[in-house]
C-alpha positions in Angstrom: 144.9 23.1 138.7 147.9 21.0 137.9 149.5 19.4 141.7 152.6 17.9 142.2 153.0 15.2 144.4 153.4 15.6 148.3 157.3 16.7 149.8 157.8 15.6 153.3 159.4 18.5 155.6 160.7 15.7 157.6 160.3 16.4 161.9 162.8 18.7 163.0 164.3 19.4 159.2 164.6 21.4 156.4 163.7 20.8 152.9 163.6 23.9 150.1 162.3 24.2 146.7 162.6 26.7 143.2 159.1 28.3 142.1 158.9 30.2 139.0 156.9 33.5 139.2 152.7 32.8 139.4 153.3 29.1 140.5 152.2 28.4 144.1 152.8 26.3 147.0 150.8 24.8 149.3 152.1 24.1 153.1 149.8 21.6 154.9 150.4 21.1 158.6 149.9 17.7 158.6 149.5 16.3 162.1 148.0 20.0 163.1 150.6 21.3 165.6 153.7 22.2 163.9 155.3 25.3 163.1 156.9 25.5 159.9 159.6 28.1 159.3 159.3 29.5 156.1 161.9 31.7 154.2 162.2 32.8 150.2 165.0 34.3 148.2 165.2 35.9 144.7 166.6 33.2 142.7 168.8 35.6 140.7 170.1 37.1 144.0 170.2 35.5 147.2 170.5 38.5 148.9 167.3 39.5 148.2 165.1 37.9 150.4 161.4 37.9 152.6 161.7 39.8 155.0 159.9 40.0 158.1 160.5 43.9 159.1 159.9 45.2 155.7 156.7 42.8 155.3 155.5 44.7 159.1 156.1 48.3 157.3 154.7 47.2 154.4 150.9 45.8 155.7 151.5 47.9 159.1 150.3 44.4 160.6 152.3 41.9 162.4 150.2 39.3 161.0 149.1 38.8 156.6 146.0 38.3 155.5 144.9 36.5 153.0 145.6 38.7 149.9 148.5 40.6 151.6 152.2 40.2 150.1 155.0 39.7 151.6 158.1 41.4 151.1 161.9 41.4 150.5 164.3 43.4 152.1 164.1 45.6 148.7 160.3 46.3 149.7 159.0 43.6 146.5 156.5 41.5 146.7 158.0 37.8 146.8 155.6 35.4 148.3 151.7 36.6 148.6 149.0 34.5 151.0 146.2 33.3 148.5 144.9 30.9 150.8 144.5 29.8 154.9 142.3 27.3 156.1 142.8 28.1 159.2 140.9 31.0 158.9 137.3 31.1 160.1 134.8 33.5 160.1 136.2 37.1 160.5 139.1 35.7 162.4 142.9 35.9 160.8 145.0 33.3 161.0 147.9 33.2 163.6 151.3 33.1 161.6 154.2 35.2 163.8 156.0 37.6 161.8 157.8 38.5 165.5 160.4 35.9 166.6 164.2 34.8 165.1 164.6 31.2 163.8 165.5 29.0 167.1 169.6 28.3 166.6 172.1 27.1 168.9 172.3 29.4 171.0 169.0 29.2 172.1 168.9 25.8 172.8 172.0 26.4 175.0 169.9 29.2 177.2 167.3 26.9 177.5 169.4 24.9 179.0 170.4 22.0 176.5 173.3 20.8 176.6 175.5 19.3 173.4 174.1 19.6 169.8 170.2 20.6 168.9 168.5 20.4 165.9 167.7 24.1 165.1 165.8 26.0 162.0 168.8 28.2 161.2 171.2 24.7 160.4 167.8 23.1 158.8 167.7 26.5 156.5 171.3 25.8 155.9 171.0 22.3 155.1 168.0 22.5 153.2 169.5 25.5 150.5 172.2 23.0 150.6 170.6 20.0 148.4 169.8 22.9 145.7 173.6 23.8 145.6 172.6 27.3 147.4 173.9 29.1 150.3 171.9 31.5 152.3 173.7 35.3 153.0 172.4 35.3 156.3 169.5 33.6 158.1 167.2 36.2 157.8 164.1 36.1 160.5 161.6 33.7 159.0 158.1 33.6 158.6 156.9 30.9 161.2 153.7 29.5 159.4 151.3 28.5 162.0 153.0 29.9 165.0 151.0 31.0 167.6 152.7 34.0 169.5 149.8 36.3 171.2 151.2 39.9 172.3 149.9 41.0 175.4 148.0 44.8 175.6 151.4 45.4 177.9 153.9 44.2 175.3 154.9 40.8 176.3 154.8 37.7 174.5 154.3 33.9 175.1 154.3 30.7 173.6 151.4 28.8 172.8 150.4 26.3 170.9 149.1 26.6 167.2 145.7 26.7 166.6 145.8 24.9 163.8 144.2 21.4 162.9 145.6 18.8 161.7 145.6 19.3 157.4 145.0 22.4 157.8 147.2 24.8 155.1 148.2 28.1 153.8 148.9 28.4 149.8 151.6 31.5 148.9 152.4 32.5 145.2 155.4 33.4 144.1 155.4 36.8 142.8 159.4 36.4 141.5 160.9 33.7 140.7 162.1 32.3 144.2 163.7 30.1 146.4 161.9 28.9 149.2 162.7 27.2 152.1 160.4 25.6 155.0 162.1 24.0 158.7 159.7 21.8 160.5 161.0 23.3 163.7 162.6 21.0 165.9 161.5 23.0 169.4 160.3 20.4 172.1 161.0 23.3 175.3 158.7 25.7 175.1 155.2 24.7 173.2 154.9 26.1 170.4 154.5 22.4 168.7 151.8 21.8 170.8 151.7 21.0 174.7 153.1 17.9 174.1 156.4 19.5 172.6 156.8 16.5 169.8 158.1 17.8 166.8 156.0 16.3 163.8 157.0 16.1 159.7 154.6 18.6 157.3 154.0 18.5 153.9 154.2 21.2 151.1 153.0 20.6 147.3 153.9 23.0 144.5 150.6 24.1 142.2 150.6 25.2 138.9 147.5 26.4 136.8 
């Protein structure tokens, strides 16, 4: 297995990459508590992307498996999970397929006031260096976000489970454009209970 070298996903920004069709990518939380917001694209057309309501329909899970493909909004596969070490045992790892990318807006109901860094201006930006624009910020899917539905239907916000170089490798089943946020959200902890937004790592694989 050919590796290329380490790409920082600095703390609270974006940073995307191309993969050809069969190459992979690995994502490594680095320092264990950060979510990463992941999103992929058809590199031949940008309005074919991952999408997290198809990718429900399509495993009739809100959570993948190892093995299990994601898929676009035209019901393909795009990215598939062929590795999580944060899996142990019989247990699935926690990656929520549930929530919107954090944006401006939220920030402002949480109360901040002025500019926040967000995951919908760090997909933005990051689509940017590759000369790309995104159609619309489609919902991601937040690697390593911990999100536990209740047996009534609510939701909370808890920190990941996930250790620190711990990692979850997706191949490309197209080729694609894919694009990670470290998230920037230091409210609510879903970056841990200290709510410090740390940098991750991801490293492209080929065989």
């Amino acid at each position: 297995m050919i590796q290329s070298s380490l790409v920082t996903i600095p703390a609270r920004r974006g940073k995307a990459s191309r993969l050809k069709m069969g190459q992979a990518i690995r994502v490594i939380n680095t320092h264990g508590q950060q979510v990463v917001d992941t999103w992929a694209f058809n590199a031949e057309n940008m309005t074919e992307f991952m999408s997290m309501e198809h990718s429900r329909t399509f495993l009739s899970r809100i959570m993948a498996r190892v093995g299990d493909s994601m898929v676009t909004n035209h019901r393909r596969p795009i990215l598939t999970l062929v590795e999580d070490t944060t899996v142990e045992g019989d247990s699935a790892g926690i990656h929520d397929t549930l929530l919107a990318a954090c944006d401006r807006y939220r920030y402002e109901l949480l109360g901040c006031e002025g500019y926040h860094d967000n995951c919908t201006d760090n997909l933005a930006a990051a689509l940017a260096e590759l000369g790309l624009t995104p159609p619309e910020t489609p919902s991601p899917w937040n690697l390593f976000m911990n999100i536990p539905v209740a047996s009534d239907g609510t939701v909370s916000f808890q920190a990941p489970v996930s250790r620190p170089g711990d990692s979850v490798t997706l191949r490309a089943e197209m080729d694609c454009v894919v694009a990670f946020s470290a998230c920037p959200q230091d409210i609510v902890p879903i970056n841990g209970v200290d709510c410090i937004p740390t940098e991750a790592h991801f490293q492209i694989l080929e065989a």
